[in-house]
C-alpha positions in Angstrom: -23.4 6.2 9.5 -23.5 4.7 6.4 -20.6 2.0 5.6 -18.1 2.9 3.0 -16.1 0.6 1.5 -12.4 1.9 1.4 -11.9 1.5 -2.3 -14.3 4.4 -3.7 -12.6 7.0 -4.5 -9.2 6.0 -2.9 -7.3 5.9 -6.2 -8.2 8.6 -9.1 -6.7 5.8 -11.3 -6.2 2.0 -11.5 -9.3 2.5 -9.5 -11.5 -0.8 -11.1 -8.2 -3.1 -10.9 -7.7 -2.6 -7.1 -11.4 -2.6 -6.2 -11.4 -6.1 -8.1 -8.2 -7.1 -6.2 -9.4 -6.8 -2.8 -13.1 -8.2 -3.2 -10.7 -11.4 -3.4 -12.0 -13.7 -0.1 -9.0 -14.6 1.8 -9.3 -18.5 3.4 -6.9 -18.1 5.8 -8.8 -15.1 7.6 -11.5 -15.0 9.7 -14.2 -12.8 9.6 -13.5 -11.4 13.4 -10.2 -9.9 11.8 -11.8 -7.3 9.4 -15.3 -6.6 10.2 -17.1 -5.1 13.0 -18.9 -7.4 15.4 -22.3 -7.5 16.7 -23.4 -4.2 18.6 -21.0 -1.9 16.9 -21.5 0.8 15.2 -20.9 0.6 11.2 -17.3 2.0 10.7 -16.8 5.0 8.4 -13.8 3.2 6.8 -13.6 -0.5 6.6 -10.6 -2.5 6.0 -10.3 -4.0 2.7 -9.2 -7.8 2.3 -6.1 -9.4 1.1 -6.1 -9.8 -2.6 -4.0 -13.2 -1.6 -4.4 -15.6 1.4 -2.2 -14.5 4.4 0.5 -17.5 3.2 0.4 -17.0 -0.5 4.0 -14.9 -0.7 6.0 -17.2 1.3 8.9 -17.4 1.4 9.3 -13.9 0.9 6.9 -13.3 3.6 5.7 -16.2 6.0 2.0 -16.1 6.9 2.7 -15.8 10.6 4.4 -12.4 9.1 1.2 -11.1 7.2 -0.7 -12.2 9.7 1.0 -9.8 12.3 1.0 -7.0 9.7 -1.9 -7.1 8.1 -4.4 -8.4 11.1 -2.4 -6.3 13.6 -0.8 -3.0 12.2 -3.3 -2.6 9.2 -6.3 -3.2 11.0 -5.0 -0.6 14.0 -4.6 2.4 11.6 -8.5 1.9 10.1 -9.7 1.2 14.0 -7.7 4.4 15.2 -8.7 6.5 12.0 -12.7 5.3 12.9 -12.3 6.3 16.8 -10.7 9.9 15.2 -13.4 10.9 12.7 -16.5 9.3 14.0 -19.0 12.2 14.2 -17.2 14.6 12.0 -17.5 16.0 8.6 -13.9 13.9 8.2 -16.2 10.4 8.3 -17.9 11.5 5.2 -15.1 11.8 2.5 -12.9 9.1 1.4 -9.6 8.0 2.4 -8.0 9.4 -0.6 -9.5 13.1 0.1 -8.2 12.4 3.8 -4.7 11.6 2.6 -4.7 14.6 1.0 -6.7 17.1 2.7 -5.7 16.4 6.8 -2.8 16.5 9.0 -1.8 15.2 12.3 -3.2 12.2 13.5 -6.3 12.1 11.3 -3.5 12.2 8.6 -1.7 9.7 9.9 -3.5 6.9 10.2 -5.5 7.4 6.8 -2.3 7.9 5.6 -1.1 4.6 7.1 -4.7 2.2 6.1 -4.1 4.6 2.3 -0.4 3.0 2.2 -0.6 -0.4 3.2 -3.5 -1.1 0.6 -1.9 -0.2 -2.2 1.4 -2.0 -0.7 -0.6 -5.2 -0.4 -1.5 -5.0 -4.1 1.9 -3.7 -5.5 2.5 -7.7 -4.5 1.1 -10.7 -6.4 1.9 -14.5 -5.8 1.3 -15.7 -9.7 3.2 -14.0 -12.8 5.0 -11.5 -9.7 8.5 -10.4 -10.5 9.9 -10.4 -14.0 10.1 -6.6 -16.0 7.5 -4.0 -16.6 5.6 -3.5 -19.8 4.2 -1.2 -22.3 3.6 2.9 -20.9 5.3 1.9 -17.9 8.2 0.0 -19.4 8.7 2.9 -21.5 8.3 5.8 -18.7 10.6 4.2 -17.0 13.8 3.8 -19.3 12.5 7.5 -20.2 13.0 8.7 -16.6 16.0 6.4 -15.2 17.7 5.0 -18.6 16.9 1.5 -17.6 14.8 -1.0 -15.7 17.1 -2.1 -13.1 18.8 1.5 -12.7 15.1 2.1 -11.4 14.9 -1.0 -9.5 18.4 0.1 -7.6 17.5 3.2 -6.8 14.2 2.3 -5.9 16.2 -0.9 -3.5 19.0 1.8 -2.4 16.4 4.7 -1.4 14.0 2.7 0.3 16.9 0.3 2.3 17.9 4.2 3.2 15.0 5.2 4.8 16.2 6.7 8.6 13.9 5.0 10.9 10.6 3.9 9.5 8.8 4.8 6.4 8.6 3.9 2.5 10.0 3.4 -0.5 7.3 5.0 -3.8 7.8 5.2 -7.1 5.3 8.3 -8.2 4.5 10.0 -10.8 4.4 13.9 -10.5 2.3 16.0 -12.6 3.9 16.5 -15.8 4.1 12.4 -16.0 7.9 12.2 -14.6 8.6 9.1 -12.5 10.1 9.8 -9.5 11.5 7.5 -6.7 10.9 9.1 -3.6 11.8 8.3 0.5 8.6 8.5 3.1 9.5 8.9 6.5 6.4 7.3 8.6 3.1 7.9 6.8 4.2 9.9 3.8 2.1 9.4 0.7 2.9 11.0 -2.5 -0.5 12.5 -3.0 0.2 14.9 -0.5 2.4 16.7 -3.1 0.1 16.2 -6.1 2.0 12.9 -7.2 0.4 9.9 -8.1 1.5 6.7 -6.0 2.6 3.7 -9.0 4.6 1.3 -6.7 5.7 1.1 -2.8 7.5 -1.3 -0.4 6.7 -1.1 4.0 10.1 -0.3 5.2 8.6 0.0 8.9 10.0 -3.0 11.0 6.9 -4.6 11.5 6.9 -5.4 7.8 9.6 -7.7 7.8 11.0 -8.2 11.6 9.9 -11.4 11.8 11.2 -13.2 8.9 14.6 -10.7 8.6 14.8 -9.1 11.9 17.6 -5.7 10.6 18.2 -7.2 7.3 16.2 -4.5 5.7 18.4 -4.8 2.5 17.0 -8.3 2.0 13.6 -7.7 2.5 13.7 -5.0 -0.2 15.4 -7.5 -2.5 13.2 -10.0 -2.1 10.2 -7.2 -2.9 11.4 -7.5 -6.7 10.7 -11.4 -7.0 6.9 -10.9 -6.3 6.5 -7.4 -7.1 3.2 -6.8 -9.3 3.7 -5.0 -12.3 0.4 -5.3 -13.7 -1.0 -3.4 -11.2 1.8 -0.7 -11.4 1.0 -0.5 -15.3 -2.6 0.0 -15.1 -2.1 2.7 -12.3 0.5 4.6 -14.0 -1.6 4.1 -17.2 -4.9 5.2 -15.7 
């Protein structure tokens, strides 16, 4: 089966900044963690790399953190999604068409490898936090009168999320921002809105270096949040 890499066609915009983004070679990983070894078979999807070493956003998030997440829980969803589409038509679309075309446990971990991607480059170690810009800036005081009145509901609806799940800032159809609550592997594609901005509010994104202090976490999200990235998605 021929390899794909996770990127085509996984984002309808921002597409050429995220595939540029996770090409990045991370030092702190070894090669064991994100690529089959010798006498498997090629995987269908393949787990892109970290845009930033493992390290690179502490003290937000410590690198023994990422590591768990991102070598651990990130890399299980892409191995689980491989194991449940090897040999079907399912292995030959991408993980964007998966998102939004399957269900169940197909769905769910595509879903799952789909989310934390995106997550991973909604965060930047250099020029992160700070206020949005240009289309985006100006959506967003359209939509929620202000920058921080977003940034609060954003911090209040995704600190309110029962159980585990996300926090997304989409954009529906018409071009409306929303902010929206995911309960376990929600994505807003499946309802025809485009994903701009996310934070992981499952436990294993934070446990480590906040144990329940979800609130925190989520705070902490807006010192290294990416707005570049969300700009050039919402403005794709």
């Amino acid at each position: 089966m021929q390899r794909r890499d996770f990127l085509a066609g996984s984002l309808a915009t921002g597409a050429g900044l995220w595939m540029a983004g996770c090409t990045v070679a991370n030092d702190t990983q070894s090669d064991s963690d994100t690529t089959q070894t010798q006498g498997e078979s090629p995987m269908a999807f393949e787990q892109p790399k970290l845009p930033y070493a493992l390290g690179a956003l502490a003290p937000f998030l410590t690198e023994e953190q990422m590591d768990y997440h991102y070598n651990k829980h990130h890399a299980g969803y892409f191995k689980k999604l491989n194991a449940a589409v090897e040999g079907t038509p399912q292995a030959e679309k991408s993980l964007r068409e998966l998102v939004i075309e399957s269900d169940g446990g197909v769905y769910n971990n595509a879903a799952q490898a789909w989310n934390h991607s995106f997550f991973w480059n909604c965060m930047t170690p250099e020029g992160g936090g700070g206020e949005p810009t240009g289309e985006l800036a100006e959506a967003i005081k359209r939509d929620f009168g202000s920058v921080d009145a977003m940034k609060k509901e954003f911090s209040d609806t995704a600190t309110g999320v029962f159980g585990s799940g996300w926090g997304w800032l989409a954009k529906d159809k018409d071009g409306k921002l929303k902010v929206l609550p995911g309960s376990n592997a929600y994505n807003p594609l499946k309802d025809g809105m485009e994903p701009i901005l996310t934070v992981d509010v499952w436990e294993h994104a934070y446990y480590l270096d906040y144990q329940n202090r979800r609130a925190d976490f989520v705070e902490g999200f807006w010192d290294y949040v990416n707005w570049d990235h969300a700009g050039e998605v919402f403005s794709g």
